[in-house]
C-alpha positions in Angstrom: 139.8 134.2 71.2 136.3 133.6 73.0 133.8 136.4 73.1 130.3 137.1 74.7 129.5 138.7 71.9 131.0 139.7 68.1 131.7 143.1 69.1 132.8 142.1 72.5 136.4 141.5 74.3 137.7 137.7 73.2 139.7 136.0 75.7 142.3 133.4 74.6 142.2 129.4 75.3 145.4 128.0 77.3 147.7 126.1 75.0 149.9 126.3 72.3 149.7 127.1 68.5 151.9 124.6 66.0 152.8 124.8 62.3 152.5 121.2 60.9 152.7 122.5 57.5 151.7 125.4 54.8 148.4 126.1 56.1 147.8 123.9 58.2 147.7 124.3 62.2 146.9 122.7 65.4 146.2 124.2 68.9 147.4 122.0 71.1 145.0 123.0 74.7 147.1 122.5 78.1 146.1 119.6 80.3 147.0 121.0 83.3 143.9 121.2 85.7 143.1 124.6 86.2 144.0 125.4 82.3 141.6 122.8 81.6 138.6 124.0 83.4 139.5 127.6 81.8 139.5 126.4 78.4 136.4 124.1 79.2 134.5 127.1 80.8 135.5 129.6 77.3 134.8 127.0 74.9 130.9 126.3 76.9 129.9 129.6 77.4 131.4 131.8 74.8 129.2 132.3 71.5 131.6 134.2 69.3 135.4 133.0 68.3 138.1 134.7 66.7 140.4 133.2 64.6 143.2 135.1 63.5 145.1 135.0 60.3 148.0 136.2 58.7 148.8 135.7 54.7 152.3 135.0 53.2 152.5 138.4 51.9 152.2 139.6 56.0 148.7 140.8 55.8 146.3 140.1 58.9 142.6 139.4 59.1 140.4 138.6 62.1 137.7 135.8 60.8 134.6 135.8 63.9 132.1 133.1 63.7 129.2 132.4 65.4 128.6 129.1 67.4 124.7 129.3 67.2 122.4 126.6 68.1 124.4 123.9 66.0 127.9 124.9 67.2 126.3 124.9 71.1 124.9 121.4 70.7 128.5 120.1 68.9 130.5 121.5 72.1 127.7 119.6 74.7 128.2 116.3 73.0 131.8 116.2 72.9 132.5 117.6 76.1 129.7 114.7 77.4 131.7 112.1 75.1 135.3 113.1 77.3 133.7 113.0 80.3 132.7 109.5 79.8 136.6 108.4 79.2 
């Protein structure tokens, strides 16, 4: 999830979640055009993400980072770096 800010609604990309193996996961974004531009719009102007997690034992937690100055800068340059292929 995507959020203005931490306290504020998050709003999911477009694609779909895979188990390779214990612990590990990929998101897999959808390349259809208008998910695209969705997922590219989110991921450009939201500061905040969610990341939701669930244990073995069943438990859930909600980790929320901030993108900051760093994150912001990381996004521009590889959205700039698949624009040029």
């Amino acid at each position: 999830m995507l959020k203005q800010s931490e306290q504020g609604r998050g709003e999911g990309l477009v694609g779909v979640p895979a188990r390779i193996a214990d612990g590990i996961f990929l998101i897999a974004l959808n390349n259809l055009e208008q998910a695209r531009t969705k997922n590219e719009s989110l991921l450009k102007s939201r500061d905040w993400i969610d990341i939701p997690l669930q244990y073995r034992t069943g438990r859930r937690a909600l980790m929320t980072i901030e993108k900051g100055v760093p994150g912001t800068k990381v996004f521009d340059e590889v959205f700039e770096a698949w624009s040029k292929l």
